[in-house]
VMD Tcl script that builds the backbone (N, CA, C; Angstrom):
set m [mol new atoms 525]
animate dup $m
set s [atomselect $m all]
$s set {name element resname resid chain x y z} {
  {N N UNK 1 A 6.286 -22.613 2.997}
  {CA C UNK 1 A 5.032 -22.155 3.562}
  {C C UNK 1 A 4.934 -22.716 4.990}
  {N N UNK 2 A 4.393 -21.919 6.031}
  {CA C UNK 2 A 4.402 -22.506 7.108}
  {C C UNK 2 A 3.338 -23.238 7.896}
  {N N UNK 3 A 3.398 -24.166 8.206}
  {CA C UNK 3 A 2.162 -25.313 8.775}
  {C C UNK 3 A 1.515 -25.065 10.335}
  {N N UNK 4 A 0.527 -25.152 10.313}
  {CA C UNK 4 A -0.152 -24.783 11.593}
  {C C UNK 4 A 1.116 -24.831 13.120}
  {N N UNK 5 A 1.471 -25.492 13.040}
  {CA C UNK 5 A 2.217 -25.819 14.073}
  {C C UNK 5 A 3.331 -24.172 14.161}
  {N N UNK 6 A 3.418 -24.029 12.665}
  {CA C UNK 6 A 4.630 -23.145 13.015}
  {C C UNK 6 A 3.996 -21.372 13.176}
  {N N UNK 7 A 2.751 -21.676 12.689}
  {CA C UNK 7 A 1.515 -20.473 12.668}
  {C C UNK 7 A 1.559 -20.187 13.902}
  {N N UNK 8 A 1.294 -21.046 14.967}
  {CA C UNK 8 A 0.641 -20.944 15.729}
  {C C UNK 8 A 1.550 -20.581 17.074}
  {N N UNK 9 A 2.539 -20.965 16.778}
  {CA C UNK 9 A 4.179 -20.782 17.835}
  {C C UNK 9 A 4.433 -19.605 17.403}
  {N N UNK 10 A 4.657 -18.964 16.241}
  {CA C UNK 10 A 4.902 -17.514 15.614}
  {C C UNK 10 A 3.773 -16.315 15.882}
  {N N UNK 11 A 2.569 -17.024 15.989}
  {CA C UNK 11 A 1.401 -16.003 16.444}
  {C C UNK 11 A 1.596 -15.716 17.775}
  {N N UNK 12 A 1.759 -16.457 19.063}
  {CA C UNK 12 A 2.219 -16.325 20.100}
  {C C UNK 12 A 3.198 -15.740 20.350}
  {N N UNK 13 A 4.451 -15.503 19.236}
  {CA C UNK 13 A 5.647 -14.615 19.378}
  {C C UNK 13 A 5.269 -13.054 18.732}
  {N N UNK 14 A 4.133 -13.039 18.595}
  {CA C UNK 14 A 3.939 -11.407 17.669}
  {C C UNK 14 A 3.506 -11.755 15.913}
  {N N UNK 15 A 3.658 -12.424 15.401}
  {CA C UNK 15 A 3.430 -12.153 13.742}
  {C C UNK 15 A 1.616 -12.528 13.629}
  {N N UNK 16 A 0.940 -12.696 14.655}
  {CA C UNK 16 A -0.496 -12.520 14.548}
  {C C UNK 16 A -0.798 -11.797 15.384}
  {N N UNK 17 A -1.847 -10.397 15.722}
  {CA C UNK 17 A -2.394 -9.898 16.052}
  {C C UNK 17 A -3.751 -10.334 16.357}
  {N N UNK 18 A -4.680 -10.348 17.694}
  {CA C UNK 18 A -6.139 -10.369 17.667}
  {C C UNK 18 A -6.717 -11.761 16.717}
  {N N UNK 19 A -5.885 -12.927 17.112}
  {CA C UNK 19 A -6.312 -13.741 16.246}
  {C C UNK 19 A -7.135 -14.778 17.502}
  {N N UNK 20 A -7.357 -15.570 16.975}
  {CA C UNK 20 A -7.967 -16.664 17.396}
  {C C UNK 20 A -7.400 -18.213 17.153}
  {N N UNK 21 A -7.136 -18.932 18.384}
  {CA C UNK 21 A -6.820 -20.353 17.394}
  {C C UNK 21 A -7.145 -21.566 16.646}
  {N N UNK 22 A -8.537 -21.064 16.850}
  {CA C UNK 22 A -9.254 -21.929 15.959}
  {C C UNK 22 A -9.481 -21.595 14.412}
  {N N UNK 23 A -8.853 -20.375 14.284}
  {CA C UNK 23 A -8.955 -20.404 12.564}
  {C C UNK 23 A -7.275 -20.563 11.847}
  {N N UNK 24 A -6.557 -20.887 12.979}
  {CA C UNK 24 A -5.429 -21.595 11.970}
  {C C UNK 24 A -5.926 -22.973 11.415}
  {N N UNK 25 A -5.264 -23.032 10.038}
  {CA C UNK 25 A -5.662 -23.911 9.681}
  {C C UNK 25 A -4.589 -24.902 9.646}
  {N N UNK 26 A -4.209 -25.908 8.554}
  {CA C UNK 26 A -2.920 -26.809 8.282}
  {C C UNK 26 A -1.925 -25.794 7.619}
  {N N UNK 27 A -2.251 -24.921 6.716}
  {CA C UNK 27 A -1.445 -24.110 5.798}
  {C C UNK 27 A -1.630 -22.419 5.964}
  {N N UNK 28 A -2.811 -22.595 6.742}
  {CA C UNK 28 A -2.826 -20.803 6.610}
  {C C UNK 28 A -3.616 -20.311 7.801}
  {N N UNK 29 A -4.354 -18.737 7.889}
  {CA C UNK 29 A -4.948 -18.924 8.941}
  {C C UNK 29 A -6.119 -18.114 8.339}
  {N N UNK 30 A -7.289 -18.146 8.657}
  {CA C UNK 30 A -8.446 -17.038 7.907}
  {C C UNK 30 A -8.843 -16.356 9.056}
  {N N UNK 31 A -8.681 -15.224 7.827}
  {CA C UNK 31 A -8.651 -13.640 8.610}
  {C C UNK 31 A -10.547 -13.228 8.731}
  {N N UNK 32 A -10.703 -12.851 9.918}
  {CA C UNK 32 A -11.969 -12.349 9.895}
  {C C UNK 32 A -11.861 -10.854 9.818}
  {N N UNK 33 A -13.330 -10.294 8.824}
  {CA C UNK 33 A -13.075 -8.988 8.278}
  {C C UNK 33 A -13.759 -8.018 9.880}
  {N N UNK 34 A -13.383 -6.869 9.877}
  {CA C UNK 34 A -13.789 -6.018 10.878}
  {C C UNK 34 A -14.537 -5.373 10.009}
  {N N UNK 35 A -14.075 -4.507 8.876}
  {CA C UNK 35 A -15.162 -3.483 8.543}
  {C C UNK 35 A -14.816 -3.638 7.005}
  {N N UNK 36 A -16.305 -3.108 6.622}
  {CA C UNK 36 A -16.053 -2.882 4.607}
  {C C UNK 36 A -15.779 -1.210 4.766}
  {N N UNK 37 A -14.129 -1.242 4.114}
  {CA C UNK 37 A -14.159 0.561 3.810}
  {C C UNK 37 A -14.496 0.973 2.365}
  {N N UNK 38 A -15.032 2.075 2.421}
  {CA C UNK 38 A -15.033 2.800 0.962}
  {C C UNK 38 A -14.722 3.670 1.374}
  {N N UNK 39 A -14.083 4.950 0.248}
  {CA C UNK 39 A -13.747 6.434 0.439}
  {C C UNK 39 A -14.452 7.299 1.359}
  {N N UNK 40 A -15.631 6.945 1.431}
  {CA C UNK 40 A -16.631 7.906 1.863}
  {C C UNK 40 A -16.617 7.411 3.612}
  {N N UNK 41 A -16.795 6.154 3.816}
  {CA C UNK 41 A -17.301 4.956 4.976}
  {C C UNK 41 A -16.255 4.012 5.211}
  {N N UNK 42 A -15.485 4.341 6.129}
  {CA C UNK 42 A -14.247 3.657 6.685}
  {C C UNK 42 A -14.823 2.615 7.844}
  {N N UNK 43 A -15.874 2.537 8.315}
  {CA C UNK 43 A -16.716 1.909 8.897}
  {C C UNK 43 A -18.000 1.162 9.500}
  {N N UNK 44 A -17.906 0.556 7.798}
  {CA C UNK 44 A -19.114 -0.405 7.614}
  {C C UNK 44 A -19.028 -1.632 8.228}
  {N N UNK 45 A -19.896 -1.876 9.207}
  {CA C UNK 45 A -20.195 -3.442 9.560}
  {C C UNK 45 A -20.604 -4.287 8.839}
  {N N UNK 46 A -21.305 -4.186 7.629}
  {CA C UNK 46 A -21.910 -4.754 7.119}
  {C C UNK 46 A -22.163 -4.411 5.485}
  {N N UNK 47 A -22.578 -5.073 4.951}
  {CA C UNK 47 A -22.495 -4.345 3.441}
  {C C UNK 47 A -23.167 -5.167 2.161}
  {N N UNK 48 A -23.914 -4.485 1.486}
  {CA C UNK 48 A -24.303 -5.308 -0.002}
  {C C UNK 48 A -23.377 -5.107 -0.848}
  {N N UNK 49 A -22.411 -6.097 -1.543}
  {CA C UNK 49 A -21.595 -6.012 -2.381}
  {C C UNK 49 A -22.473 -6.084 -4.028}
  {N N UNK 50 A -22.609 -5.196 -4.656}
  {CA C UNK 50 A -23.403 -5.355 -6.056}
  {C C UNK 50 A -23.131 -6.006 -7.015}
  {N N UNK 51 A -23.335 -6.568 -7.974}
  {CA C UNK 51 A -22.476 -6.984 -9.216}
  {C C UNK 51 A -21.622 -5.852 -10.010}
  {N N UNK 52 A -20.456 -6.282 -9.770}
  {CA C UNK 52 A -19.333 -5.369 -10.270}
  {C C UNK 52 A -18.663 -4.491 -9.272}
  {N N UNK 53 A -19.262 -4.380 -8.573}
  {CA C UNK 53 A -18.923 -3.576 -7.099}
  {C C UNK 53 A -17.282 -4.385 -6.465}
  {N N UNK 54 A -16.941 -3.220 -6.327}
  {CA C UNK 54 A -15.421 -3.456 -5.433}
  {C C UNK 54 A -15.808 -2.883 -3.761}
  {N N UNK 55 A -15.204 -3.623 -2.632}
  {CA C UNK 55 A -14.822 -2.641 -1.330}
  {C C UNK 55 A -13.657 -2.856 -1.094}
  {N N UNK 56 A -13.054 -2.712 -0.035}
  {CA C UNK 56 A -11.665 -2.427 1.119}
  {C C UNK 56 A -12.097 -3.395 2.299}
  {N N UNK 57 A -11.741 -4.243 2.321}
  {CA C UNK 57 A -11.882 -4.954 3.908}
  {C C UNK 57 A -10.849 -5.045 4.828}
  {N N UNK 58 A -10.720 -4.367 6.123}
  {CA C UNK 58 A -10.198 -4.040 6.980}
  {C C UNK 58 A -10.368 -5.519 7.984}
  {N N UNK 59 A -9.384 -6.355 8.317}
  {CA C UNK 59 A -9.747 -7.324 9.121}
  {C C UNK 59 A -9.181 -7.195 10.428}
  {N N UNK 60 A -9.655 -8.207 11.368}
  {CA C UNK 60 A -9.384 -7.682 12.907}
  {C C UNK 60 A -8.167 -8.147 12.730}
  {N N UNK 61 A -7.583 -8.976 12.228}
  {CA C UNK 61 A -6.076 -9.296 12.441}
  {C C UNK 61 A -5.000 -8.514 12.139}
  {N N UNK 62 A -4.273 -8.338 12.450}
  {CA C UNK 62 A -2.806 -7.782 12.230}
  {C C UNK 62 A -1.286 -8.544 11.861}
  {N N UNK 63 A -0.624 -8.123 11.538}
  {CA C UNK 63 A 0.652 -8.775 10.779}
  {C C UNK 63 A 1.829 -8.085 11.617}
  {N N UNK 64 A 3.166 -9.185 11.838}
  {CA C UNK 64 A 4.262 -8.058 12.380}
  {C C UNK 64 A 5.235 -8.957 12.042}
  {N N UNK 65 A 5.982 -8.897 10.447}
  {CA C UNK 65 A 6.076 -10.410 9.862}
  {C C UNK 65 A 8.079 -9.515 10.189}
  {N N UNK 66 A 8.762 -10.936 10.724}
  {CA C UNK 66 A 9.763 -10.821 10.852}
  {C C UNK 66 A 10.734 -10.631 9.158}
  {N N UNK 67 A 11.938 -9.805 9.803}
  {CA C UNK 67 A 12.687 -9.819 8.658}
  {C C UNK 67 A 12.873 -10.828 7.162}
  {N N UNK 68 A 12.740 -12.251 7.753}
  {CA C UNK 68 A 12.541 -13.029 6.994}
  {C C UNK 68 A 11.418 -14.019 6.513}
  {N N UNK 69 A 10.313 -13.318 6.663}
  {CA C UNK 69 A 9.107 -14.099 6.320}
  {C C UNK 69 A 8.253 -12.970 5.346}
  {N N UNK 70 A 7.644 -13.569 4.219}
  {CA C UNK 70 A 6.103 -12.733 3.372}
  {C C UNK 70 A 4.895 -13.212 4.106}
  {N N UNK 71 A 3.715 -12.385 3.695}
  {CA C UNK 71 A 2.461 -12.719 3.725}
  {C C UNK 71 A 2.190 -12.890 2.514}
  {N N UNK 72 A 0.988 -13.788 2.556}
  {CA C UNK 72 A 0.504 -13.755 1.212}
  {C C UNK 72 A -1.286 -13.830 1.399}
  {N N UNK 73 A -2.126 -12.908 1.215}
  {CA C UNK 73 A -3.862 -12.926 1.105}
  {C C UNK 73 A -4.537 -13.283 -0.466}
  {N N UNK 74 A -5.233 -14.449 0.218}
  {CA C UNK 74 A -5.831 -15.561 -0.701}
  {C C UNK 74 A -7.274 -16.004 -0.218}
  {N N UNK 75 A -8.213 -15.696 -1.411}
  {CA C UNK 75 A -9.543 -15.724 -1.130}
  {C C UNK 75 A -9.988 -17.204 -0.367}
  {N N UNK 76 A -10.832 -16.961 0.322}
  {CA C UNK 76 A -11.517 -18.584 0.775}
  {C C UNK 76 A -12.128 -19.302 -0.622}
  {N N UNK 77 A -13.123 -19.994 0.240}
  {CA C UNK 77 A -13.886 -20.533 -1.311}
  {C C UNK 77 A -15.259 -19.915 -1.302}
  {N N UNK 78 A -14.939 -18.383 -1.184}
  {CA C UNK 78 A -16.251 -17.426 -1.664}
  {C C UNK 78 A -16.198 -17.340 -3.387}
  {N N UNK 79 A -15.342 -18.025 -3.574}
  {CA C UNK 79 A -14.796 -17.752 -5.675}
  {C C UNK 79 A -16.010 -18.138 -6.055}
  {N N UNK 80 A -16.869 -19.679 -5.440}
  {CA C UNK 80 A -17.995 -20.275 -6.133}
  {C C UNK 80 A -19.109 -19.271 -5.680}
  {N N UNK 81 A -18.976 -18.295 -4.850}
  {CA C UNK 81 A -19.981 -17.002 -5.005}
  {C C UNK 81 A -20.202 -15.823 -5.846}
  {N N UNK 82 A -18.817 -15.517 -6.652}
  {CA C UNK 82 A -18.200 -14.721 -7.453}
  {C C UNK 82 A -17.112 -13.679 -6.924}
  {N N UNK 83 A -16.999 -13.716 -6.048}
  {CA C UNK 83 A -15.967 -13.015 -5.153}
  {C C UNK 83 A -14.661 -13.111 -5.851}
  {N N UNK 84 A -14.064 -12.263 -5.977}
  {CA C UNK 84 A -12.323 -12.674 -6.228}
  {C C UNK 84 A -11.633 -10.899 -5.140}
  {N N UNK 85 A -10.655 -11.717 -5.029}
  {CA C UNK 85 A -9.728 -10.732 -4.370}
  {C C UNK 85 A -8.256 -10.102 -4.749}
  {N N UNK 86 A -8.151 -8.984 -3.957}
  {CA C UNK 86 A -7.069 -8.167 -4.504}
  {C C UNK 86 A -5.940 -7.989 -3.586}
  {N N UNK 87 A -4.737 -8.189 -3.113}
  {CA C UNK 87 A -4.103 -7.632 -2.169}
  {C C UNK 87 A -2.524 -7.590 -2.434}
  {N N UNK 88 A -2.075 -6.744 -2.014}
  {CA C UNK 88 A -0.273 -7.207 -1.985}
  {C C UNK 88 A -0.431 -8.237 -1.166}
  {N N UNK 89 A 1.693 -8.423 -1.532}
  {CA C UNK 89 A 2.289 -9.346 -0.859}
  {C C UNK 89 A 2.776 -8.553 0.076}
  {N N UNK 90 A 2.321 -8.636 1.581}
  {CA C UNK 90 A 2.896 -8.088 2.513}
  {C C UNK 90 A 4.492 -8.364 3.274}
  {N N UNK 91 A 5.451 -7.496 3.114}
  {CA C UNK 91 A 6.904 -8.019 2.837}
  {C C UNK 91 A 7.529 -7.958 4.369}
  {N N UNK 92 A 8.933 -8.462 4.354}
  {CA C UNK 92 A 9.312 -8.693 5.724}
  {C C UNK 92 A 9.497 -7.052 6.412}
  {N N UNK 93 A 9.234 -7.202 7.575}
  {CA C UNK 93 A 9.018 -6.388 8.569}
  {C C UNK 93 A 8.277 -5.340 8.210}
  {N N UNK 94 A 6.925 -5.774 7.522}
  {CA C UNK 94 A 5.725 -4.810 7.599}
  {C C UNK 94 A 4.860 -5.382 8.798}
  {N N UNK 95 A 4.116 -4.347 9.401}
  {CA C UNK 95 A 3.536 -4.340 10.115}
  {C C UNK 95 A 2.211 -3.331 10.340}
  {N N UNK 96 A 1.265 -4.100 10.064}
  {CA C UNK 96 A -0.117 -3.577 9.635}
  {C C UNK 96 A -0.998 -4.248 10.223}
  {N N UNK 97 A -2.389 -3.931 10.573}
  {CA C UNK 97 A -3.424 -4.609 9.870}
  {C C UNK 97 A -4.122 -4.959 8.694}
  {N N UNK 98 A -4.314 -6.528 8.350}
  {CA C UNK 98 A -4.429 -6.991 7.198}
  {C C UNK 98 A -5.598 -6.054 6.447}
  {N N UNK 99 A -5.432 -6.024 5.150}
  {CA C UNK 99 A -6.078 -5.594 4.070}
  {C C UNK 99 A -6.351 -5.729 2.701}
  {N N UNK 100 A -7.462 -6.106 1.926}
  {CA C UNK 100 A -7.440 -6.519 1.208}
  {C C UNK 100 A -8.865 -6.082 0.364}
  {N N UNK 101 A -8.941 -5.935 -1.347}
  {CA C UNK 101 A -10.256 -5.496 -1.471}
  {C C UNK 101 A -10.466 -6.812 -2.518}
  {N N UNK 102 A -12.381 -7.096 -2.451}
  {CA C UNK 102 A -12.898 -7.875 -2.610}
  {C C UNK 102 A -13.853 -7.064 -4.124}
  {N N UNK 103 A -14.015 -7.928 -4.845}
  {CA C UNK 103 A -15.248 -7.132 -6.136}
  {C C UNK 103 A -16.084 -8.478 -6.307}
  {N N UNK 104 A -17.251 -8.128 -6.629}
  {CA C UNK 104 A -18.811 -9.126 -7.005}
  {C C UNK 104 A -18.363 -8.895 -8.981}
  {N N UNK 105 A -17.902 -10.296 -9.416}
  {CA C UNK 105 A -18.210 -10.538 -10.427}
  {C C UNK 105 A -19.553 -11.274 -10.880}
  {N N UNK 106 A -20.441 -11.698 -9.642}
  {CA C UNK 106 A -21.854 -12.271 -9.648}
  {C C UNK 106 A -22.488 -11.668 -10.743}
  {N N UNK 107 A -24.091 -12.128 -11.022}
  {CA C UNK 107 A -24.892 -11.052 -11.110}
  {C C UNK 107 A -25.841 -10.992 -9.980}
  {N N UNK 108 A -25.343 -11.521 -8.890}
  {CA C UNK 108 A -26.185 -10.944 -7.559}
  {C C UNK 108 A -25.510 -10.296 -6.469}
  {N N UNK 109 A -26.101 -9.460 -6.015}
  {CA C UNK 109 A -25.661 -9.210 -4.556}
  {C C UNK 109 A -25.290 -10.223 -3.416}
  {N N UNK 110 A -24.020 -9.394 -2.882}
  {CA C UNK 110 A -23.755 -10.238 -2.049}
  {C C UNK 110 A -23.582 -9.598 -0.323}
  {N N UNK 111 A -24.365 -10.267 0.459}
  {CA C UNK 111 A -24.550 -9.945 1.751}
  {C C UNK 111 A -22.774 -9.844 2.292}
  {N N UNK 112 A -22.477 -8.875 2.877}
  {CA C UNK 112 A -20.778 -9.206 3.959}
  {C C UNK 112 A -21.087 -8.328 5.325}
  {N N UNK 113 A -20.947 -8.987 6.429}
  {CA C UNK 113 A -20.867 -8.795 7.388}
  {C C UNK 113 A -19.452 -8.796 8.408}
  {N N UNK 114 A -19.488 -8.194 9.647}
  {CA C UNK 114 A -18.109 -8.074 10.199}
  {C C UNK 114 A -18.185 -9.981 10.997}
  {N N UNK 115 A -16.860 -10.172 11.175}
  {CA C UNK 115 A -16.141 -11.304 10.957}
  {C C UNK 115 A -16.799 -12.528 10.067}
  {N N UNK 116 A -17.165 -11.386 8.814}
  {CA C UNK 116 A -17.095 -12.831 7.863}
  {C C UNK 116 A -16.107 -13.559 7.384}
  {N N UNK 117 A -15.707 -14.542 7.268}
  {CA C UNK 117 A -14.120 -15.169 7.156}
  {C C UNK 117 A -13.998 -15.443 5.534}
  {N N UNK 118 A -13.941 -14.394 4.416}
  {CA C UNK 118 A -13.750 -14.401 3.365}
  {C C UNK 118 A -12.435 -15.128 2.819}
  {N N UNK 119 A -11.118 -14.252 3.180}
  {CA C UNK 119 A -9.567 -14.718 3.281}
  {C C UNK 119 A -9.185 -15.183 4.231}
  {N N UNK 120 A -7.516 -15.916 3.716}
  {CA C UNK 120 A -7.128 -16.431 4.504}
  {C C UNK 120 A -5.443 -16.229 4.225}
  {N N UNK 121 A -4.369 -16.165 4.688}
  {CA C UNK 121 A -3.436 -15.333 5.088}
  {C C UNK 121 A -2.321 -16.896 5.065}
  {N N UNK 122 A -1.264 -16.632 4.426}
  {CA C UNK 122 A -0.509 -17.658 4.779}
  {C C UNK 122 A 1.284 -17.281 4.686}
  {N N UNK 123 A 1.679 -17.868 4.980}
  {CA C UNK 123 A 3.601 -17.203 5.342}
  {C C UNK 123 A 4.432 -17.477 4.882}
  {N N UNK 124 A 5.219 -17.428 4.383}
  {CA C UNK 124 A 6.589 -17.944 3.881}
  {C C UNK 124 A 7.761 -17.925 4.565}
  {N N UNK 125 A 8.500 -18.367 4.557}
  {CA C UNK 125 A 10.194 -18.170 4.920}
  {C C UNK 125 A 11.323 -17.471 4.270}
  {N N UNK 126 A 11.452 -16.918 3.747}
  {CA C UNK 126 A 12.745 -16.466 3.104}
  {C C UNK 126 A 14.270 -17.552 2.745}
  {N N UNK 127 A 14.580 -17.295 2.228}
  {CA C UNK 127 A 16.281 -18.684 2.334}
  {C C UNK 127 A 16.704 -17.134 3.307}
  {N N UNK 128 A 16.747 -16.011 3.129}
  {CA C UNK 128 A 17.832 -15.016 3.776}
  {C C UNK 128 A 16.962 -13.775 3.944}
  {N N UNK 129 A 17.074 -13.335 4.952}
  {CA C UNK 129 A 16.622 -11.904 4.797}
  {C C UNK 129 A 16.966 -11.032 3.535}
  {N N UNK 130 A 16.212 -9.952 3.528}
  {CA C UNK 130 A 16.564 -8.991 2.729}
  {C C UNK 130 A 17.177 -8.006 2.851}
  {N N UNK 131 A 17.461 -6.966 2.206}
  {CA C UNK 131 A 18.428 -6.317 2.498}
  {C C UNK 131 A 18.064 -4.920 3.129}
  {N N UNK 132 A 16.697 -4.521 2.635}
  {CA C UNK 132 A 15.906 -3.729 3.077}
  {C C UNK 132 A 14.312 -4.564 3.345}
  {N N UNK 133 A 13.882 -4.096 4.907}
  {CA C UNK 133 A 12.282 -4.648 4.672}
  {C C UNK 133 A 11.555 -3.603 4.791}
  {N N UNK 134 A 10.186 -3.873 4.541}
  {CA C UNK 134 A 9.586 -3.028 4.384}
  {C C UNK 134 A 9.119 -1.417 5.283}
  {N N UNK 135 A 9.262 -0.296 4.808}
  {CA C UNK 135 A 9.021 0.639 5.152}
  {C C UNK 135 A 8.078 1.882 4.587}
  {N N UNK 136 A 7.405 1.422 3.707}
  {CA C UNK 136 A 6.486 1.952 2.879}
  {C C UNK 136 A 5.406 2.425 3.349}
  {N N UNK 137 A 4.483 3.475 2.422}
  {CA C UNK 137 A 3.405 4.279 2.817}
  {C C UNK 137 A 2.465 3.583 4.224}
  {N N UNK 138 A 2.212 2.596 3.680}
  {CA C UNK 138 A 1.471 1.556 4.877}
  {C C UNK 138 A 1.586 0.981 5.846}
  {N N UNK 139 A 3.114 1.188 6.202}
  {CA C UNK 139 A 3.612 0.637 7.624}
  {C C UNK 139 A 2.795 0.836 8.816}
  {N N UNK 140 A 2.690 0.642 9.583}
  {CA C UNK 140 A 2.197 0.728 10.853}
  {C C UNK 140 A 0.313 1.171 10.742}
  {N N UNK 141 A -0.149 0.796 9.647}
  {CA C UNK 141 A -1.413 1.161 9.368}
  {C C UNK 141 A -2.464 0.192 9.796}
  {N N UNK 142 A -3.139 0.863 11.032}
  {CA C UNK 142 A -4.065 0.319 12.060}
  {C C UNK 142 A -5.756 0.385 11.438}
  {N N UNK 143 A -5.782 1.598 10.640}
  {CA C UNK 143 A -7.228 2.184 10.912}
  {C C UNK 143 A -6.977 2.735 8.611}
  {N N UNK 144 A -8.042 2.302 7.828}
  {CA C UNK 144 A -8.039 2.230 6.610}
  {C C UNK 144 A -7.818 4.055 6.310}
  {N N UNK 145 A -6.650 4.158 5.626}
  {CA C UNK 145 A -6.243 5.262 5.284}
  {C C UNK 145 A -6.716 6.091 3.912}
  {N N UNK 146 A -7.626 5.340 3.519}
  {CA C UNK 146 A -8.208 5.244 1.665}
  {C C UNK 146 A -7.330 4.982 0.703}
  {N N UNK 147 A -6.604 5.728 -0.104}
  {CA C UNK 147 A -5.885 5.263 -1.168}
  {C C UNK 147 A -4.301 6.081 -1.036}
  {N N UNK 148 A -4.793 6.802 -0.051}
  {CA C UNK 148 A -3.322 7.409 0.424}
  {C C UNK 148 A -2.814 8.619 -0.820}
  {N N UNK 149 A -1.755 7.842 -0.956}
  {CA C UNK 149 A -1.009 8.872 -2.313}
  {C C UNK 149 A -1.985 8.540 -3.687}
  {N N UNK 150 A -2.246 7.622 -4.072}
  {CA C UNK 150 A -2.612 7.229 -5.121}
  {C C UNK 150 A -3.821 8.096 -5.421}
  {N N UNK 151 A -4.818 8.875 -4.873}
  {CA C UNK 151 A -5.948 9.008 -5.006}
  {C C UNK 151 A -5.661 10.070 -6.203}
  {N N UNK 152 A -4.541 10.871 -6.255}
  {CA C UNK 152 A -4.990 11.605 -7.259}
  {C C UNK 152 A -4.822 11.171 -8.791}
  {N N UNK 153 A -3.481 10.163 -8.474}
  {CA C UNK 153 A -3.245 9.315 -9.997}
  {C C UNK 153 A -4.445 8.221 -10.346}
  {N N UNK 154 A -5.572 8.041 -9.084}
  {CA C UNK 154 A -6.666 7.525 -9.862}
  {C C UNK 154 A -7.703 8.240 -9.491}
  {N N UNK 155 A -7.917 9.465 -9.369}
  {CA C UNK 155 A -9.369 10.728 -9.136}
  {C C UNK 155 A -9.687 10.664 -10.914}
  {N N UNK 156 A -9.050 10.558 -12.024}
  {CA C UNK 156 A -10.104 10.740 -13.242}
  {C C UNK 156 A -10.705 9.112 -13.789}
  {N N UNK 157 A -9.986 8.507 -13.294}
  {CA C UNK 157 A -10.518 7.019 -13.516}
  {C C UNK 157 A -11.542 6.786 -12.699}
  {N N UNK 158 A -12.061 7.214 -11.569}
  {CA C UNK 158 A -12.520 7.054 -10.130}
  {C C UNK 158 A -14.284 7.703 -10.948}
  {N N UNK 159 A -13.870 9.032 -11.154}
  {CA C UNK 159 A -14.917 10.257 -11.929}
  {C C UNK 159 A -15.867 9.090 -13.010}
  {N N UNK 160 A -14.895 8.564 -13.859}
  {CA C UNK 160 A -15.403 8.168 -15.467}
  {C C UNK 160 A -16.283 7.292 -14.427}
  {N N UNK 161 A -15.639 6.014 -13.864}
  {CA C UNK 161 A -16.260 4.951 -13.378}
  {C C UNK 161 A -17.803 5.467 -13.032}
  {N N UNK 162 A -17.629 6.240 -12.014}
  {CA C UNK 162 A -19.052 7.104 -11.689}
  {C C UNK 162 A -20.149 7.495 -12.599}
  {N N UNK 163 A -19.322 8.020 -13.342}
  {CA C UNK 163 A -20.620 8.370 -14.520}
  {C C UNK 163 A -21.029 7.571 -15.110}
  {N N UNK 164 A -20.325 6.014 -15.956}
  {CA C UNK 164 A -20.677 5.390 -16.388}
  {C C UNK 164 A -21.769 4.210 -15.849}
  {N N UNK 165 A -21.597 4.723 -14.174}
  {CA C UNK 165 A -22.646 3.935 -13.363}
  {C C UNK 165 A -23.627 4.466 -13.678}
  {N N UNK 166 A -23.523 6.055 -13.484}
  {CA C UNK 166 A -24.873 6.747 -13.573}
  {C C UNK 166 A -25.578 6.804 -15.277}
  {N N UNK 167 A -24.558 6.218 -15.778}
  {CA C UNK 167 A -25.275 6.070 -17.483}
  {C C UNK 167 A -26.088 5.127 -17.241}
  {N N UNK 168 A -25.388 3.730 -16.826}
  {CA C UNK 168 A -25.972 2.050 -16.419}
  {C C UNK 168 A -27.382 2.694 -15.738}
  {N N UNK 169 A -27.314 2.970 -14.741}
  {CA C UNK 169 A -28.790 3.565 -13.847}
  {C C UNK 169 A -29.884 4.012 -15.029}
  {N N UNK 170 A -29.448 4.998 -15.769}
  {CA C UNK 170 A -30.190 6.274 -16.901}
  {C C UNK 170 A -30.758 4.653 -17.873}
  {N N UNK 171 A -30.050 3.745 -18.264}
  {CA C UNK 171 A -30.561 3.070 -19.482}
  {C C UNK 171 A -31.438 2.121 -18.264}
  {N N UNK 172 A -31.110 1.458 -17.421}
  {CA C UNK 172 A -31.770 0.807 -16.759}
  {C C UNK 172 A -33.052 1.042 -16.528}
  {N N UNK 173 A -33.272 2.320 -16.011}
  {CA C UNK 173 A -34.756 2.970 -15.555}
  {C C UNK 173 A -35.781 2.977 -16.861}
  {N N UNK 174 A -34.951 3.168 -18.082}
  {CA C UNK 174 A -35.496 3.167 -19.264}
  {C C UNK 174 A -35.851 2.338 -19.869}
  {N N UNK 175 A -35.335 1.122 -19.772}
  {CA C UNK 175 A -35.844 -0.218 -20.042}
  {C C UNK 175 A -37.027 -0.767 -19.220}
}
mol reanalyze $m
mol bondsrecalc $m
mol representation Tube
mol addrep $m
């Protein structure tokens, strides 16, 4: 894993984008979010996360991780809020802006605003490059693309979810 010192010499060579140096830390660096995406709203500043509620957070930083290094996105300590997070392991020579989605296991709402510093981003080394790096759907992805290919292998899971909100709503009002 790599230590501020080596963060911070490597960010200056390209593997950080739009960062800042005051949020490297000893072990990692925290990413501030730019926008909450959903399907609909690729550009929310701001956002009530609900209980049970998932978004997409688009952060100002970017990645341009050499042949032989991973990323790895790891929640801050929003966990004691109920927050938990979701993201790949971003592999050698991807190059993106960071991304990652967040869900409210609370039972409260939770306020998120743009550069709230939720995650935090940390690197590895490889013993050897690989043999192929990455070149996948998401390469060079600047601006939140939604679910890309996937949307149609999850459009009936996506549907149910919906309705069963709108059931939750129907018993709610009724109580």
């Amino acid at each position: 894993m790599f230590t501020d010192n080596e963060i911070r010499n490597l960010a200056r060579e390209g593997l950080l984008q739009d960062y800042v140096e005051e949020n490297i830390q000893s072990v990692c660096y925290d990413l501030r979010a730019r926008y909450y995406c959903t399907l609909e709203d690729h550009h929310r500043e701001s956002c009530i996360l609900k209980p049970g509620e998932s978004i997409f957070v688009q952060c100002v930083e970017g990645i341009n991780l050499p042949e032989d290094t991973v990323a790895r996105v790891h929640l801050r300590n929003r966990i004691r809020q109920g927050l938990t997070l979701d993201a790949p392991i971003y592999y050698p020579g991807h190059k993106t802006v960071v991304f990652f989605r967040i869900t409210n296991l609370s039972n409260e709402a939770i306020h998120l605003k743009a550069y709230d510093e939720i995650a935090s981003v940390t690197f590895e080394r490889l013993s050897a490059a690989p043999e192929e790096v990455y070149r996948g759907t998401f390469q060079d992805e600047m601006e939140f693309s939604g679910l890309a290919g996937y949307t149609e292998l999850f459009q009936a899971d996506m549907e149910e979810i919906e309705q069963k909100k709108d059931d939750i709503r129907y018993i709610e009002r009724n109580i």
